[in-house]
PDB file of N, CA, C and O in Angstrom:
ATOM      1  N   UNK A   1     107.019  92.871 114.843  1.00  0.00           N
ATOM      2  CA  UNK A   1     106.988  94.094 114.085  1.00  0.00           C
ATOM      3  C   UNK A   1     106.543  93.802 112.664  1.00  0.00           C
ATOM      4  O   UNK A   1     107.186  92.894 112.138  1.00  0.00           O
ATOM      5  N   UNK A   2     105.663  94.315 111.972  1.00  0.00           N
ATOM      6  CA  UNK A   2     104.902  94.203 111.304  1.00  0.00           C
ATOM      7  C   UNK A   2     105.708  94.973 109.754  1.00  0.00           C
ATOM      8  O   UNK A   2     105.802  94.457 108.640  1.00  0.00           O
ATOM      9  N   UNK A   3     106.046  95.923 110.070  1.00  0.00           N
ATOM     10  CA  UNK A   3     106.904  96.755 108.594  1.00  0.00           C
ATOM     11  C   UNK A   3     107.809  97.700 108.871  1.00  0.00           C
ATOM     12  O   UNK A   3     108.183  97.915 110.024  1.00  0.00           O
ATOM     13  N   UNK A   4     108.138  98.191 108.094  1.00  0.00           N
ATOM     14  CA  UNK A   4     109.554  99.239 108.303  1.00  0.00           C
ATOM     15  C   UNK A   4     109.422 100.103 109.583  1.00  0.00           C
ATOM     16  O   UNK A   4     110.238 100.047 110.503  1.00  0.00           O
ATOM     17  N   UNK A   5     108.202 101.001 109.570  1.00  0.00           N
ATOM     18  CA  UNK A   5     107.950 102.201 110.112  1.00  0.00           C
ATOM     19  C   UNK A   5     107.803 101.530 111.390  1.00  0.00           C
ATOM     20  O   UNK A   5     108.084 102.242 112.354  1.00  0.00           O
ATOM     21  N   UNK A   6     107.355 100.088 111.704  1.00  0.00           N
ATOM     22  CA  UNK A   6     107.066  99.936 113.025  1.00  0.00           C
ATOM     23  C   UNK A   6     108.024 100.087 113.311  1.00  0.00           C
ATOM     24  O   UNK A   6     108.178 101.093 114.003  1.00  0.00           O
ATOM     25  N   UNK A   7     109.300  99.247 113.007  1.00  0.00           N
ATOM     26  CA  UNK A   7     110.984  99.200 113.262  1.00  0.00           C
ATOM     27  C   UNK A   7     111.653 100.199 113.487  1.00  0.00           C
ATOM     28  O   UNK A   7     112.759 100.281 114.021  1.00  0.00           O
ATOM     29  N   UNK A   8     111.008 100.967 113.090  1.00  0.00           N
ATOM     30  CA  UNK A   8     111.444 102.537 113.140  1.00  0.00           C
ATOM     31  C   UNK A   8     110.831 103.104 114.548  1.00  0.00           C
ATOM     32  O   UNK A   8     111.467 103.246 115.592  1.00  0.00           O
ATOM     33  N   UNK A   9     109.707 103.340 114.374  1.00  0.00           N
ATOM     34  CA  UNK A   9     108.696 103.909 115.567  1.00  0.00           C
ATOM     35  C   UNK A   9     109.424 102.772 116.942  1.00  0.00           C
ATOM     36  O   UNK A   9     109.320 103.034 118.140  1.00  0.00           O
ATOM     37  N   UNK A  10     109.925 101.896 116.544  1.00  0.00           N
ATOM     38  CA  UNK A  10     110.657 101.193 117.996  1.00  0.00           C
ATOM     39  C   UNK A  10     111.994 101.131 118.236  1.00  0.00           C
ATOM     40  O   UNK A  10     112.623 100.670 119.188  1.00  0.00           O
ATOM     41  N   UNK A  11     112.465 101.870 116.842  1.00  0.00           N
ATOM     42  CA  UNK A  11     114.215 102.520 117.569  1.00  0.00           C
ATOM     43  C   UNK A  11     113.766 103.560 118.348  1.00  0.00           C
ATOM     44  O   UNK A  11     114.046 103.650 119.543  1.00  0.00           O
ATOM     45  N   UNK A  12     113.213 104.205 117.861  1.00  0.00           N
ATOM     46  CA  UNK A  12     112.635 105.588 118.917  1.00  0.00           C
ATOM     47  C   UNK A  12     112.863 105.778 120.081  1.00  0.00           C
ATOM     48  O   UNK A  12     113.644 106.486 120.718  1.00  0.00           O
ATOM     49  N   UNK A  13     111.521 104.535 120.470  1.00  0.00           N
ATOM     50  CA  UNK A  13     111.298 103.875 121.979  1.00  0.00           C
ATOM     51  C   UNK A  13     112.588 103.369 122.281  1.00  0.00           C
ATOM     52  O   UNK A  13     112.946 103.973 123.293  1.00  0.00           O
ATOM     53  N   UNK A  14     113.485 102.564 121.926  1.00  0.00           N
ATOM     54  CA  UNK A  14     114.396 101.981 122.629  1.00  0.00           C
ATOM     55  C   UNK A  14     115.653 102.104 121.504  1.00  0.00           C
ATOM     56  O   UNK A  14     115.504 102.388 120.316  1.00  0.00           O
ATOM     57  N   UNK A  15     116.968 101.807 122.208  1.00  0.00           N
ATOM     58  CA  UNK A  15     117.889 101.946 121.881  1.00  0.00           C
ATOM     59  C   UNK A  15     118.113 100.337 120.619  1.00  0.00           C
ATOM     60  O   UNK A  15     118.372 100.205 119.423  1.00  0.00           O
ATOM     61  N   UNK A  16     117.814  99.372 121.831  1.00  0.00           N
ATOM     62  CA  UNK A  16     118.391  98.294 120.787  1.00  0.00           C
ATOM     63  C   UNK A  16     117.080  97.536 121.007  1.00  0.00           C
ATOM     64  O   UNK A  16     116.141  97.545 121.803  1.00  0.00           O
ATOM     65  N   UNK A  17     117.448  96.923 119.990  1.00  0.00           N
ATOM     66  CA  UNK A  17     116.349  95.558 119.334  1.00  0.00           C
ATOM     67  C   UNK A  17     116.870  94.538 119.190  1.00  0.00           C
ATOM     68  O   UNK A  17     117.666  94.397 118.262  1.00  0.00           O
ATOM     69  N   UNK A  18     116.541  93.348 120.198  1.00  0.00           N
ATOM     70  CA  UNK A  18     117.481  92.567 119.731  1.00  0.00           C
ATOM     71  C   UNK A  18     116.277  91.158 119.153  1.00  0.00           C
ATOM     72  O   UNK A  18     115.193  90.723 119.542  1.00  0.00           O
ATOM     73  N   UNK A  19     117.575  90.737 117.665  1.00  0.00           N
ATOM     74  CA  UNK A  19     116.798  90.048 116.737  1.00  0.00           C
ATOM     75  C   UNK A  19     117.531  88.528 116.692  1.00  0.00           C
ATOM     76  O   UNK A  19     118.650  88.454 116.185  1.00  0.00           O
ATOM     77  N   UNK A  20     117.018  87.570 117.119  1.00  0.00           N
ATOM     78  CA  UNK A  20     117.294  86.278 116.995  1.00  0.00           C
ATOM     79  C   UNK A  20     117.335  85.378 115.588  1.00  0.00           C
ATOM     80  O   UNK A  20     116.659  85.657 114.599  1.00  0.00           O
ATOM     81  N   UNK A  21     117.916  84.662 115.648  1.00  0.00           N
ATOM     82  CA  UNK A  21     119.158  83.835 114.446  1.00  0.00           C
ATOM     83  C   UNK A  21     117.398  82.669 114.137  1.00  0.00           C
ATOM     84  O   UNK A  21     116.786  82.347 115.155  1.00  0.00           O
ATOM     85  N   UNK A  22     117.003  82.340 113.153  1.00  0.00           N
ATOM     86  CA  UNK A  22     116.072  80.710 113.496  1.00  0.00           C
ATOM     87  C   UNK A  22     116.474  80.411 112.046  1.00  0.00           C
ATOM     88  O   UNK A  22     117.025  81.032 111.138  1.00  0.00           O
ATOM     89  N   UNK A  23     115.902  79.055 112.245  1.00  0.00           N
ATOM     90  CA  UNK A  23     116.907  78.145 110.955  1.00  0.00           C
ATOM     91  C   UNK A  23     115.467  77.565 110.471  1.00  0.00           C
ATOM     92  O   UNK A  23     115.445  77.291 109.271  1.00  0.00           O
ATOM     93  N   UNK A  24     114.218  77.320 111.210  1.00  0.00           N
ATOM     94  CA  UNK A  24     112.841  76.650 110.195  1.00  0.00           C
ATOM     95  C   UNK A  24     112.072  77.812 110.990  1.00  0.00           C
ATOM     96  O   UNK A  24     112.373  78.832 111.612  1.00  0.00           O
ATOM     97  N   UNK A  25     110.502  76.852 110.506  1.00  0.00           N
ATOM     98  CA  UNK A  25     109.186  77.630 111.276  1.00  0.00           C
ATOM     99  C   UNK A  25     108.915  76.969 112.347  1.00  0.00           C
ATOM    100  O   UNK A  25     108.007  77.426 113.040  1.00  0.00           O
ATOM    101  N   UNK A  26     109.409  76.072 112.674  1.00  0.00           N
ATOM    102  CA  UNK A  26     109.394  75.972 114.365  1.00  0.00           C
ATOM    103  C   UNK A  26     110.414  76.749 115.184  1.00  0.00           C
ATOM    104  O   UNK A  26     109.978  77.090 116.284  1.00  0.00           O
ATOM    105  N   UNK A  27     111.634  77.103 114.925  1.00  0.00           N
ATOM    106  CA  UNK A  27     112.059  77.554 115.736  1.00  0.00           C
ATOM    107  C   UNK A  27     111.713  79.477 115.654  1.00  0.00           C
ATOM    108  O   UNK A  27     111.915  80.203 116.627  1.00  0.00           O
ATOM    109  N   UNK A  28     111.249  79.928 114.479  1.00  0.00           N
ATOM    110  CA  UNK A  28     110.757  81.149 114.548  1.00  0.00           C
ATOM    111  C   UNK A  28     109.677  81.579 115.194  1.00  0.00           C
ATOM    112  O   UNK A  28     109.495  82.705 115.657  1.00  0.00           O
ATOM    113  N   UNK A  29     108.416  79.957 115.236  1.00  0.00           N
ATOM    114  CA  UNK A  29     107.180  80.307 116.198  1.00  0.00           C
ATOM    115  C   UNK A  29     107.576  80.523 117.864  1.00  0.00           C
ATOM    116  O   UNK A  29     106.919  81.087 118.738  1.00  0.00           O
ATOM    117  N   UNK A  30     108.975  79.816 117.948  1.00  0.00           N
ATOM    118  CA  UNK A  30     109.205  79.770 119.729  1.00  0.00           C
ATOM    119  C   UNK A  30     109.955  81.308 119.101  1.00  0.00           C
ATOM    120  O   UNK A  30     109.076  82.120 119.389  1.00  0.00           O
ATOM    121  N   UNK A  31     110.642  81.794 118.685  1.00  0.00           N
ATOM    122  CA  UNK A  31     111.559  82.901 119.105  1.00  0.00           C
ATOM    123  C   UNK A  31     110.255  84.032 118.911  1.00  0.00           C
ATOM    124  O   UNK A  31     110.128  84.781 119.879  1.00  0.00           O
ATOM    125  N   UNK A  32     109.611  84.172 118.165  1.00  0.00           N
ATOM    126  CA  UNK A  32     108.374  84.637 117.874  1.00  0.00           C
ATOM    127  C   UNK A  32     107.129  85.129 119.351  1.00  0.00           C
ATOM    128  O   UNK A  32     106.243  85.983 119.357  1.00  0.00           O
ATOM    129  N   UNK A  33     107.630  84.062 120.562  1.00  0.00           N
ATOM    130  CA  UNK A  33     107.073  84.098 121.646  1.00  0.00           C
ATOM    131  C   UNK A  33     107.985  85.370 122.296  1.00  0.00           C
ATOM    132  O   UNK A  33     107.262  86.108 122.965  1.00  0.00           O
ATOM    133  N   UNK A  34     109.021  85.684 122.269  1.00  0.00           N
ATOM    134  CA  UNK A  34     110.288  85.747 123.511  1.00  0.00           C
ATOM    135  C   UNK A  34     110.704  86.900 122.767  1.00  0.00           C
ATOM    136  O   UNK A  34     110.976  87.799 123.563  1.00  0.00           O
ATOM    137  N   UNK A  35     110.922  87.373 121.178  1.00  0.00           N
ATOM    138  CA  UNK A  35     111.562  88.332 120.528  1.00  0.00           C
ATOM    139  C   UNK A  35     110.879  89.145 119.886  1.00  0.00           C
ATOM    140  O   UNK A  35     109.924  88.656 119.282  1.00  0.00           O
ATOM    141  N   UNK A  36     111.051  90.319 119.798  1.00  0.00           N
ATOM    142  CA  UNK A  36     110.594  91.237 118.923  1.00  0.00           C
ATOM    143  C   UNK A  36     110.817  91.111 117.365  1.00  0.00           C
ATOM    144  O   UNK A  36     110.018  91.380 116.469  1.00  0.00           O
ATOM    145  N   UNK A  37     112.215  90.593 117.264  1.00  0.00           N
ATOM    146  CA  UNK A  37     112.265  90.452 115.785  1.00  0.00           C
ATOM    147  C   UNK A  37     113.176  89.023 115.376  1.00  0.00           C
ATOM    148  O   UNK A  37     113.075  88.577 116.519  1.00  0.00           O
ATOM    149  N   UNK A  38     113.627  88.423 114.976  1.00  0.00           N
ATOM    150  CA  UNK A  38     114.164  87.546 114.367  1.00  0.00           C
ATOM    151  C   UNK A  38     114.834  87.878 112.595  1.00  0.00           C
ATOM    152  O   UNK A  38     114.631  88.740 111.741  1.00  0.00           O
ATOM    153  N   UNK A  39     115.599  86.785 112.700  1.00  0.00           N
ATOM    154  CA  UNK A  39     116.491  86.976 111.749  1.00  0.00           C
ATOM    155  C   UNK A  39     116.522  85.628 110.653  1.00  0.00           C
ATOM    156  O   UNK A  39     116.684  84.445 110.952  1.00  0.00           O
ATOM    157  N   UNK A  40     116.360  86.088 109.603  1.00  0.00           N
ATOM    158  CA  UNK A  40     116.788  84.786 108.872  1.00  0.00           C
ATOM    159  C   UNK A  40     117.280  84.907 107.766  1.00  0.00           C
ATOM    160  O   UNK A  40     117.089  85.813 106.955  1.00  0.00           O
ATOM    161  N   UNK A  41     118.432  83.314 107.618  1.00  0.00           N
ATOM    162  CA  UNK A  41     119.782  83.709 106.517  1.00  0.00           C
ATOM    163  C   UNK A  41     119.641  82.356 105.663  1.00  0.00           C
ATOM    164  O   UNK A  41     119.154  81.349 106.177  1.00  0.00           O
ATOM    165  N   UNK A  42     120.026  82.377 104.525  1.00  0.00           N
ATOM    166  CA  UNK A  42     120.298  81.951 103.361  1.00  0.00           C
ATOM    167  C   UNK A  42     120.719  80.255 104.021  1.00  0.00           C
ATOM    168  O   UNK A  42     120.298  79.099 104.043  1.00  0.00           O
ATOM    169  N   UNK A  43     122.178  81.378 104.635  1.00  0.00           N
ATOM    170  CA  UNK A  43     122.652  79.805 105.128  1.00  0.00           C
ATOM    171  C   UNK A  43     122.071  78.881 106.568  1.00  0.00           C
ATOM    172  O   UNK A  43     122.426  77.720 106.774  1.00  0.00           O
ATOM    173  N   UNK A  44     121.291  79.514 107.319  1.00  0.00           N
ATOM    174  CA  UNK A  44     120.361  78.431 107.694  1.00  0.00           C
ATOM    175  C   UNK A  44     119.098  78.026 107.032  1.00  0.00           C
ATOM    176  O   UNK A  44     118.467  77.023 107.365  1.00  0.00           O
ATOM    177  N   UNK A  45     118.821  78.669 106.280  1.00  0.00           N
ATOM    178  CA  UNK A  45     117.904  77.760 105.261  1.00  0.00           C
ATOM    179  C   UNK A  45     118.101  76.277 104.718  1.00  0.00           C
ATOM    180  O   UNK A  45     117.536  75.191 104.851  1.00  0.00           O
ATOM    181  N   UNK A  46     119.364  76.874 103.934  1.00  0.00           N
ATOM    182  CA  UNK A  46     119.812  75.510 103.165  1.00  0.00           C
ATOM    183  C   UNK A  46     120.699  74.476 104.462  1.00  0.00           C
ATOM    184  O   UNK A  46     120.676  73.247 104.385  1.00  0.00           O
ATOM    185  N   UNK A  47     121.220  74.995 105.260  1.00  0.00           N
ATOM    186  CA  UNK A  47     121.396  74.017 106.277  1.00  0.00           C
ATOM    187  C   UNK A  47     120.177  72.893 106.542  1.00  0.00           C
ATOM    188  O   UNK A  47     120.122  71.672 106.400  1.00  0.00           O
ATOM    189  N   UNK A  48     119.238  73.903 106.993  1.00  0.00           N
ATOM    190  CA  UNK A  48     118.332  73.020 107.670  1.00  0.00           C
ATOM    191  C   UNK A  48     117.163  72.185 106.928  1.00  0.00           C
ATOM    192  O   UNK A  48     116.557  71.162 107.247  1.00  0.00           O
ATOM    193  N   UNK A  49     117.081  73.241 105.548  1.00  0.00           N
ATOM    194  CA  UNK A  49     116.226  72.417 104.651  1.00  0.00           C
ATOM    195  C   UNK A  49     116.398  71.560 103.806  1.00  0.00           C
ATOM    196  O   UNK A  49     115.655  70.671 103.393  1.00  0.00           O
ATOM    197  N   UNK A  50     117.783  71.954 103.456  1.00  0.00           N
ATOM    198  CA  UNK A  50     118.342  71.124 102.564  1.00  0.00           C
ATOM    199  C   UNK A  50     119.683  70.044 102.500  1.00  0.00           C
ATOM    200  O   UNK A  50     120.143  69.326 101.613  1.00  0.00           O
ATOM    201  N   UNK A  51     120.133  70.387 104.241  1.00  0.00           N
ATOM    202  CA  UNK A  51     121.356  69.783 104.794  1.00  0.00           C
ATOM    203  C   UNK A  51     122.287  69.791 104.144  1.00  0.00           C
ATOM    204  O   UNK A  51     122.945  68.769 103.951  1.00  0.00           O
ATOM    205  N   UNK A  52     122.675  71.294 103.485  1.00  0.00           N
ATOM    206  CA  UNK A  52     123.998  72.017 102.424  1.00  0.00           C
ATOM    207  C   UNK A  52     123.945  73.014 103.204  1.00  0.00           C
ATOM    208  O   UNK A  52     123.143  73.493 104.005  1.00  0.00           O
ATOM    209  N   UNK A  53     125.595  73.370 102.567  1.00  0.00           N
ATOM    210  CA  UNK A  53     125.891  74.789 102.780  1.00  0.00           C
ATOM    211  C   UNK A  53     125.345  75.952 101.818  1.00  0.00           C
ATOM    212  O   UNK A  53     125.056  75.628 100.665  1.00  0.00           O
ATOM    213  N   UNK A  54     125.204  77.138 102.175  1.00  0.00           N
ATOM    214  CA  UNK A  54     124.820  78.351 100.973  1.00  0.00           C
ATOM    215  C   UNK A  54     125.851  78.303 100.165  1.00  0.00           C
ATOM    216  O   UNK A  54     126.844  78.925 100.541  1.00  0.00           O
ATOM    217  N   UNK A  55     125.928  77.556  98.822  1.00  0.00           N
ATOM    218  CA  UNK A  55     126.686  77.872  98.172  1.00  0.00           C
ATOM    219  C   UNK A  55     126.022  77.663  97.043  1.00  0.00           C
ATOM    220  O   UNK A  55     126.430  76.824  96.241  1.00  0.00           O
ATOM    221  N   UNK A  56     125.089  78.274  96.854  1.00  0.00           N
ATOM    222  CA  UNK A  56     123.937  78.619  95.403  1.00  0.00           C
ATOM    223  C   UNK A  56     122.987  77.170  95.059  1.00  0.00           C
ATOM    224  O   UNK A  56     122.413  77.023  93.980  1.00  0.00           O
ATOM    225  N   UNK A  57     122.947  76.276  96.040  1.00  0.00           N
ATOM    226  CA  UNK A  57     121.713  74.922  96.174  1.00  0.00           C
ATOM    227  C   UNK A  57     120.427  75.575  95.983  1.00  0.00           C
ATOM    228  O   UNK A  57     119.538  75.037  95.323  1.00  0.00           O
ATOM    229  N   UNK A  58     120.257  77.020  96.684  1.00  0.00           N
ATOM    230  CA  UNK A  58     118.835  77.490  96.885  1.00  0.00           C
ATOM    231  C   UNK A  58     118.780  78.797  95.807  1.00  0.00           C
ATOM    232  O   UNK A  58     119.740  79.322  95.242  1.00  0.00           O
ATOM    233  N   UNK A  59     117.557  79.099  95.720  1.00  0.00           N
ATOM    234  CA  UNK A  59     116.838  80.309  94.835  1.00  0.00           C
ATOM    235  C   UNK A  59     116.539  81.003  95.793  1.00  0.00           C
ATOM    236  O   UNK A  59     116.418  80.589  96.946  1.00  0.00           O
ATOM    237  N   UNK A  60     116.369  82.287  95.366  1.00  0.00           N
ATOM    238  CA  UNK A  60     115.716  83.293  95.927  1.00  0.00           C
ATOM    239  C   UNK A  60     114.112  82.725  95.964  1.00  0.00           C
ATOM    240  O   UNK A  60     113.723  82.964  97.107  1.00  0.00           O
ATOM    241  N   UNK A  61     112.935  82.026  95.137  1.00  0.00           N
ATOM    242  CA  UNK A  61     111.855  81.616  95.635  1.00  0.00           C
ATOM    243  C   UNK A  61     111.780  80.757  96.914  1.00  0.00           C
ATOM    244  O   UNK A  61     110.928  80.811  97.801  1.00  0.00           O
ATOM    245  N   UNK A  62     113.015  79.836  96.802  1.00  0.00           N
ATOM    246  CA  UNK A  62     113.148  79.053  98.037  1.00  0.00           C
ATOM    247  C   UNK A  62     112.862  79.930  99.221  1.00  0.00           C
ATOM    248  O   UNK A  62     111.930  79.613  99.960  1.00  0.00           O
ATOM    249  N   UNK A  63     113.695  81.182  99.512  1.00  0.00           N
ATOM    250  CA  UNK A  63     113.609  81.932 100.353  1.00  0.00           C
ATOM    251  C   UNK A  63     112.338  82.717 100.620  1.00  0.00           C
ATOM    252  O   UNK A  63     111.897  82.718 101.769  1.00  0.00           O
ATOM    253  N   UNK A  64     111.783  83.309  99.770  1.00  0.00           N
ATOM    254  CA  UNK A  64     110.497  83.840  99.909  1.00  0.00           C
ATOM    255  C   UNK A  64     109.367  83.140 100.426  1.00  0.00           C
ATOM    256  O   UNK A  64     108.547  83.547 101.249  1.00  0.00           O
ATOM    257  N   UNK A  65     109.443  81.557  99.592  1.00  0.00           N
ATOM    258  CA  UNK A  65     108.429  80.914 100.336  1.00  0.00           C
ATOM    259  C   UNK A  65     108.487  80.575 101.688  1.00  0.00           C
ATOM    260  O   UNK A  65     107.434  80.567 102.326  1.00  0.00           O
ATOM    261  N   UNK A  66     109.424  80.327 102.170  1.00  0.00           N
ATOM    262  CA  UNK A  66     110.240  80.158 103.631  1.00  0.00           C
ATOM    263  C   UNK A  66     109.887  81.375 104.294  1.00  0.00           C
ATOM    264  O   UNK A  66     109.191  81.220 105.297  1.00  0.00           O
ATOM    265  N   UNK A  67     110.181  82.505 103.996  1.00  0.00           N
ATOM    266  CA  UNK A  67     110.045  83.864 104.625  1.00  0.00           C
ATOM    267  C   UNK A  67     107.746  83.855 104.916  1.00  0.00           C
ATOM    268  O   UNK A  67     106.991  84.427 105.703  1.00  0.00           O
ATOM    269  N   UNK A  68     107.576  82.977 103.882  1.00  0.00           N
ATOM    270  CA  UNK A  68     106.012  83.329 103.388  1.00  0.00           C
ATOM    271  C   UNK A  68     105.497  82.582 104.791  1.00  0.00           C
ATOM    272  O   UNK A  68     104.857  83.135 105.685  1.00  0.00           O
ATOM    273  N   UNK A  69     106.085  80.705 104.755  1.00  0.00           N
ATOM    274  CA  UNK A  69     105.654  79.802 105.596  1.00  0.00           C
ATOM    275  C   UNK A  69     105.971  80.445 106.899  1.00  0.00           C
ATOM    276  O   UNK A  69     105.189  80.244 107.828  1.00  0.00           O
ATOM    277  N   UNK A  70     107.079  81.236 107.097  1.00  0.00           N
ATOM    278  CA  UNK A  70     106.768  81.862 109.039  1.00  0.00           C
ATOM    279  C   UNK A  70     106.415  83.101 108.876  1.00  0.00           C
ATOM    280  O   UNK A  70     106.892  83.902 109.679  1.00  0.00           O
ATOM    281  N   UNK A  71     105.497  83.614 107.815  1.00  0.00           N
ATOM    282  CA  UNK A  71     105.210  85.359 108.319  1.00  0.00           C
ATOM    283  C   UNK A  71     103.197  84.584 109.059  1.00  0.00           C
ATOM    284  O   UNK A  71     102.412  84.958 109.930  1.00  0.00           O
ATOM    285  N   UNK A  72     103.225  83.497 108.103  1.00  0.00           N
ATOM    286  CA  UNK A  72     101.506  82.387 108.574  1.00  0.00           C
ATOM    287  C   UNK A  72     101.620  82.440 109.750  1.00  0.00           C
ATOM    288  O   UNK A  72     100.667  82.987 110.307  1.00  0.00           O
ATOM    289  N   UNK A  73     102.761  81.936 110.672  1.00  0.00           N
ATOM    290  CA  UNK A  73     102.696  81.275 110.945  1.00  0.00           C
ATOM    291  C   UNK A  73     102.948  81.982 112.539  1.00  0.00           C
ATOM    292  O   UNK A  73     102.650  81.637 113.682  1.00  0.00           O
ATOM    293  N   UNK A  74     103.539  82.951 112.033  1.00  0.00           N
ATOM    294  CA  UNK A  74     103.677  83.993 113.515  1.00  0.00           C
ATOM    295  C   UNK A  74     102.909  85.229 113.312  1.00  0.00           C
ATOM    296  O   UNK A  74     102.410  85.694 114.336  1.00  0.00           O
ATOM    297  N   UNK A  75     102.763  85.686 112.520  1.00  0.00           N
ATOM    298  CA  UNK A  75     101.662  86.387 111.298  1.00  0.00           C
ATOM    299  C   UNK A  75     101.090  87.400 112.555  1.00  0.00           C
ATOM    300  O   UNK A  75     100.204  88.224 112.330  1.00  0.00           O
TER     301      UNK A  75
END
C-alpha cells in the first residue's frame, strides 16, 4: 500500500489488514512478498541495528532513513 487513501480504499474492501512486525530490510523485503502491510518500531530498530534497547540510543533521522532504506527496497 502505497499512502493513506490506499489504506483506506482497502478497509473498504476488507475488514482486516493484517500488518507484520520486521526488525531490518531483509526481513521487510520477505514480509513485503506475503503482506500487505508491515510494521515498524523504534524498538526493533535499535535492537537490531544497534543491539540496544529503545531507550533514546536512536533519533528520529535514524528512523526515517531506515523507513527510506525499505520503502527502495520494496518500493
Amino acid at each position: 500500500m502505497q499512502n493513506k487513501n490506499s489504506l483506506q480504499q482497502e478497509l473498504i474492501k476488507r475488514e482486516i489488514i493484517p500488518f507484520i512486525w520486521v526488525y531490518d530490510v531483509f526481513s521487510a523485503s520477505i514480509a513485503a512478498k506475503y503482506y500487505d502491510g508491515i510494521f515498524i518500531s523504534g524498538f526493533s530498530f535499535a535492537a537490531s541495528h544497534y543491539g540496544l534497547p529503545d531507550i533514546g540510543f536512536i533519533s528520529w533521522s535514524d528512523i526515517v532513513a531506515f523507513v527510506q532504506r525499505v520503502r527502495r527496497r520494496i518500493g
